[in-house]
FIDREN-141806 format. One line per field, with one value per residue (C-alpha): residue number from 1; residue in three letters; x, y, z. Coordinates in nm, 4 decimals, m for minus. Each point is the difference from the previous one (the first is absolute). Example, Ala and Ser with C-alpha at 12.3 -4.5 7.8 and 13.67 -1.06 7.14 Angstrom:
2
i = (1:2)
aa = (ala:ser)
x = (1.2300:0.1370)
y = (m0.4500:0.3440)
z = (0.7800:m0.0660)
***
This chain:
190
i = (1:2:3:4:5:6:7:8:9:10:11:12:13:14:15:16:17:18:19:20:21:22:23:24:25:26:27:28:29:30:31:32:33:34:35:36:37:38:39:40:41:42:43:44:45:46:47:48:49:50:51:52:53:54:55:56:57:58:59:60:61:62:63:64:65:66:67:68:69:70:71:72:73:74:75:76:77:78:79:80:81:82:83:84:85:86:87:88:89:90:91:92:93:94:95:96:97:98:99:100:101:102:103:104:105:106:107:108:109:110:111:112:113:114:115:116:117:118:119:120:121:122:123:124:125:126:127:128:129:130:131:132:133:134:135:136:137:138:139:140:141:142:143:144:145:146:147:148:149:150:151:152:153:154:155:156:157:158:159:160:161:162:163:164:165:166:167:168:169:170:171:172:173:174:175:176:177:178:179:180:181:182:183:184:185:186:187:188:189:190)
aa = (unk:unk:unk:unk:unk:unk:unk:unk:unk:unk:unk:unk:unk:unk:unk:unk:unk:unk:unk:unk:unk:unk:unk:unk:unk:unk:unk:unk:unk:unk:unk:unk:unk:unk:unk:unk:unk:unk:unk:unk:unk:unk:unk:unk:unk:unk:unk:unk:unk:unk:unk:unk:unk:unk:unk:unk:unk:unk:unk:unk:unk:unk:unk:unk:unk:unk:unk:unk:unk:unk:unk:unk:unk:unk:unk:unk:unk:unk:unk:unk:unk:unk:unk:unk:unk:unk:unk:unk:unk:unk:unk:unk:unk:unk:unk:unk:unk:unk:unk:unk:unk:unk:unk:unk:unk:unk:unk:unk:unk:unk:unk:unk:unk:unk:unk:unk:unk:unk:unk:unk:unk:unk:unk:unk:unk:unk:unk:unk:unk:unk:unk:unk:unk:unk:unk:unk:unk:unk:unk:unk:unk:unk:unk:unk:unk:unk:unk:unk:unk:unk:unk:unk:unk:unk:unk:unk:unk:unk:unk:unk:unk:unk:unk:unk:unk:unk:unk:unk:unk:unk:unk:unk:unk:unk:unk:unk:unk:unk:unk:unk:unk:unk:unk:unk:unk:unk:unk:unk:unk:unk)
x = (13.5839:m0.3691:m0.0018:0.2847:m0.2639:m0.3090:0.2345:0.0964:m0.3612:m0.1221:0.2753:m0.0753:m0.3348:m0.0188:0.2493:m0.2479:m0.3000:0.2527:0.0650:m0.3690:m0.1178:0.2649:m0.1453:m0.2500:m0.3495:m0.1425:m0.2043:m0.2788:0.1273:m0.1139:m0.1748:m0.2201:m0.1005:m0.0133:m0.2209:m0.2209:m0.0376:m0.1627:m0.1900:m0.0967:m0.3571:m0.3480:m0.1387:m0.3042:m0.0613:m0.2312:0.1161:m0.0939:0.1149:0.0606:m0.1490:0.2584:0.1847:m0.0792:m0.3697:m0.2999:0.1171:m0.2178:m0.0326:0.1826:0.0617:0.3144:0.1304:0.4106:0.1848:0.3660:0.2773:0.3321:m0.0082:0.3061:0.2117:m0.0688:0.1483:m0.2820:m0.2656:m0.3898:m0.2838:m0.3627:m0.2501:m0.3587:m0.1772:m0.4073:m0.1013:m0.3105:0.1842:0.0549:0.2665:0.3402:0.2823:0.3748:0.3276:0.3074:0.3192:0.3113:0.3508:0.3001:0.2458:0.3110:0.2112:m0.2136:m0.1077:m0.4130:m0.2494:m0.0916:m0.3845:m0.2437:m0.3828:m0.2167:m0.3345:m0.3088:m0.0730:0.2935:0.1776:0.3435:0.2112:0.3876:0.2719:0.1249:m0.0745:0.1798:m0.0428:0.0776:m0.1208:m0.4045:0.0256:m0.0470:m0.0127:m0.0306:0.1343:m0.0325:m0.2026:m0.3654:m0.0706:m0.3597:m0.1340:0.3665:0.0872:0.2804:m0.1614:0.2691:m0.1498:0.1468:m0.2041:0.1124:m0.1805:0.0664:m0.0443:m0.1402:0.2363:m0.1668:0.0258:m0.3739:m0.1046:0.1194:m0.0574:0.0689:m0.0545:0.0944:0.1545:0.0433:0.1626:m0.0950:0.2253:0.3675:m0.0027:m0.0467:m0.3251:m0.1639:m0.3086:m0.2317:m0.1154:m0.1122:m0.0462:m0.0803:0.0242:0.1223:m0.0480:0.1660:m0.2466:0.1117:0.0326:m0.3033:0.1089:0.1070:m0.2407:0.1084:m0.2325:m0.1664:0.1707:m0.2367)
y = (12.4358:0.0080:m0.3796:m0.1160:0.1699:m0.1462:m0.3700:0.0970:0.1057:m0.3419:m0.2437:0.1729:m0.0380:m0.3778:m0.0351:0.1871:m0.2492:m0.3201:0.1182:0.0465:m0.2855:m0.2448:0.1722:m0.1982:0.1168:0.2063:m0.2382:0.1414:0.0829:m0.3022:0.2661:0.0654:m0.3663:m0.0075:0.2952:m0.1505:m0.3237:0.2035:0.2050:m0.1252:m0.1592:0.1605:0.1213:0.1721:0.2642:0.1268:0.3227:0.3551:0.3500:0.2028:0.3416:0.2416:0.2246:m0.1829:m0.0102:m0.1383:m0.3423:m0.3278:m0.3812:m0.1343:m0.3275:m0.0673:m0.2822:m0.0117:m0.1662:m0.0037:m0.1960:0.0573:0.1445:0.0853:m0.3167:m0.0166:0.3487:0.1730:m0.0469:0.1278:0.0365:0.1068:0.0512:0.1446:0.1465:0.0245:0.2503:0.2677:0.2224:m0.3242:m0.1566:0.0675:m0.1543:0.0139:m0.1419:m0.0599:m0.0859:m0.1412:m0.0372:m0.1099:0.2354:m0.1815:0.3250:0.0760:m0.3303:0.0416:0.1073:0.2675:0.0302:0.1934:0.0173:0.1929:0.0023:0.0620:0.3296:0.1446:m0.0566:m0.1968:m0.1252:m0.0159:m0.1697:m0.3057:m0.3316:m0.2134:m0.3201:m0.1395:m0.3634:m0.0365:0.4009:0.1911:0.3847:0.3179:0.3294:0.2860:0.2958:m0.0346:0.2826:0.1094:0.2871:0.0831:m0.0246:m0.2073:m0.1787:m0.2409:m0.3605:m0.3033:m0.3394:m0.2841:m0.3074:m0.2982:m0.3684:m0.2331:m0.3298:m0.2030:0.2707:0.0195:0.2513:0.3729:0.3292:0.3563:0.2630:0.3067:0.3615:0.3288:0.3221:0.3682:0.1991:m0.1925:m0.2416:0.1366:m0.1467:m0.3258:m0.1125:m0.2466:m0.0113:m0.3994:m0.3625:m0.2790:m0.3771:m0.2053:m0.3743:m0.1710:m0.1442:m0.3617:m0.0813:m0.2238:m0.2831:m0.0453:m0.2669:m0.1771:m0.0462:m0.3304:m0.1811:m0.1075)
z = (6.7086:0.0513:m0.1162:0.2924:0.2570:m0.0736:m0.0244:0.3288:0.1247:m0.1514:0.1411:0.3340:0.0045:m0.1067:0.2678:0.2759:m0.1415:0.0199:0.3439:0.1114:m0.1447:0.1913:0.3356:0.1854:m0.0322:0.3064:0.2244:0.2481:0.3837:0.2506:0.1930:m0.2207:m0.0508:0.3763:0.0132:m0.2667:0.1852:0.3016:m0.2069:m0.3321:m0.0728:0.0277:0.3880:0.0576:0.2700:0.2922:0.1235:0.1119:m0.0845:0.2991:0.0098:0.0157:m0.2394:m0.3340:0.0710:0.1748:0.0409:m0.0898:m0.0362:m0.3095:m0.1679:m0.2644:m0.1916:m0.1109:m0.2102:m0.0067:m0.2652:m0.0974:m0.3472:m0.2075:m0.0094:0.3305:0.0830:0.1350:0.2135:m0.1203:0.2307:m0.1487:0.2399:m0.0254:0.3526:0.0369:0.2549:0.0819:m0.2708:m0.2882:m0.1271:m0.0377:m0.2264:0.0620:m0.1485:0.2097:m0.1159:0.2449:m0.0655:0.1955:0.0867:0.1212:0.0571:0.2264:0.0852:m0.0203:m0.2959:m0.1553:m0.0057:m0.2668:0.0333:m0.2586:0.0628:m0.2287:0.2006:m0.0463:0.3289:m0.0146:0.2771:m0.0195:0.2127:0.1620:0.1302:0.2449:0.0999:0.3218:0.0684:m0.0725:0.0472:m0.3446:0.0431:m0.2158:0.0840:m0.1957:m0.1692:m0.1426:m0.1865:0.0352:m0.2441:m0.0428:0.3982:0.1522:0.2887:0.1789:0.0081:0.1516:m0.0274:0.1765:m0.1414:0.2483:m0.1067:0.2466:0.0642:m0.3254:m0.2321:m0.1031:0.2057:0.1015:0.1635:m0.0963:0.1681:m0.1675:0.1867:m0.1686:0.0616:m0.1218:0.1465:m0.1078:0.2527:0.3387:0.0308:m0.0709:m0.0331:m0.1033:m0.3865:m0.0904:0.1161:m0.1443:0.0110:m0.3012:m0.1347:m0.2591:m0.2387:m0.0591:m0.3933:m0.1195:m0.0727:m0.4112:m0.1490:m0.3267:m0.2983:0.0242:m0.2564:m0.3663)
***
């Protein structure tokens, strides 16, 4: 009897993989590509931390880079900020949500902050809502980052809330540039 079961728990499984394999493999959502085609590339940053509830404030400068990583699933941003206190690293990873029709956003930074929640996109309008945790503290955020006409320039100014969103106020701004690519020179030929 044991021998008819594990015939039957073989055929069915072979039959589960012959199934799978005859679906058509997952492809990327278009929004992400769309997202990646406002986004993706290396900018550099002027900006200014507003003094407020996360500190003192100050002139900073940044530089970004964003890809789609994955198969083209995700979205990656890496991004390191100079400023009167140093430098700061972070990773941020995007993904499309299309049940809810925006993405899902994750930033880890290298002091231990992290921000988590969405992104929408609305014409050359990109903006994050969400928490930033700071020393273990939800802090709402939103970030609207707003691409000039050609797409190589942007603002973002930057609000936050302390007290669960009855109040707003200011936290960053800065102005962004895409750095064009330099230009791919071959090897002069021998």
């Amino acid at each position: 009897m044991r021998a008819f079961h594990l015939v039957r728990f073989l055929l069915g499984l072979s039959l589960a993989t012959a199934i799978l394999a005859q679906a058509p493999a997952p492809k990327p959502d278009p929004q992400l590509k769309q997202f990646s085609a406002l986004f993706a590339g290396r900018w550099t940053y002027d900006g200014e931390y507003k003094p407020g509830p996360l500190g003192p404030g100050g002139k900073i400068t940044g530089e970004y880079t964003g890809q789609t990583i994955l198969k083209g699933f995700f979205f990656e941003g890496r991004e390191t900020e100079k400023g009167a206190t140093g430098e700061v690293h972070n990773v941020e990873i995007d993904a499309y949500d299309p049940a809810n029709k925006n993405f899902t956003s994750n930033l880890y930074q290298d002091d231990g902050s992290r921000f988590s929640g969405t992104v929408t996109v609305s014409a050359n309008t990109i903006t994050w809502e969400g928490k930033y945790f700071v020393a273990g503290q939800p802090i709402l955020l939103r970030a609207p980052f707003v691409l000039a006409a050609d797409r190589t320039t942007a603002t973002e100014k930057v609000d936050v809330s302390t007290d669960g969103g009855k109040t707003w106020g200011p936290f960053f701004e800065a102005t962004w540039t895409k750095v064009k690519p330099v230009p791919n020179k071959a090897a002069p030929k021998k």
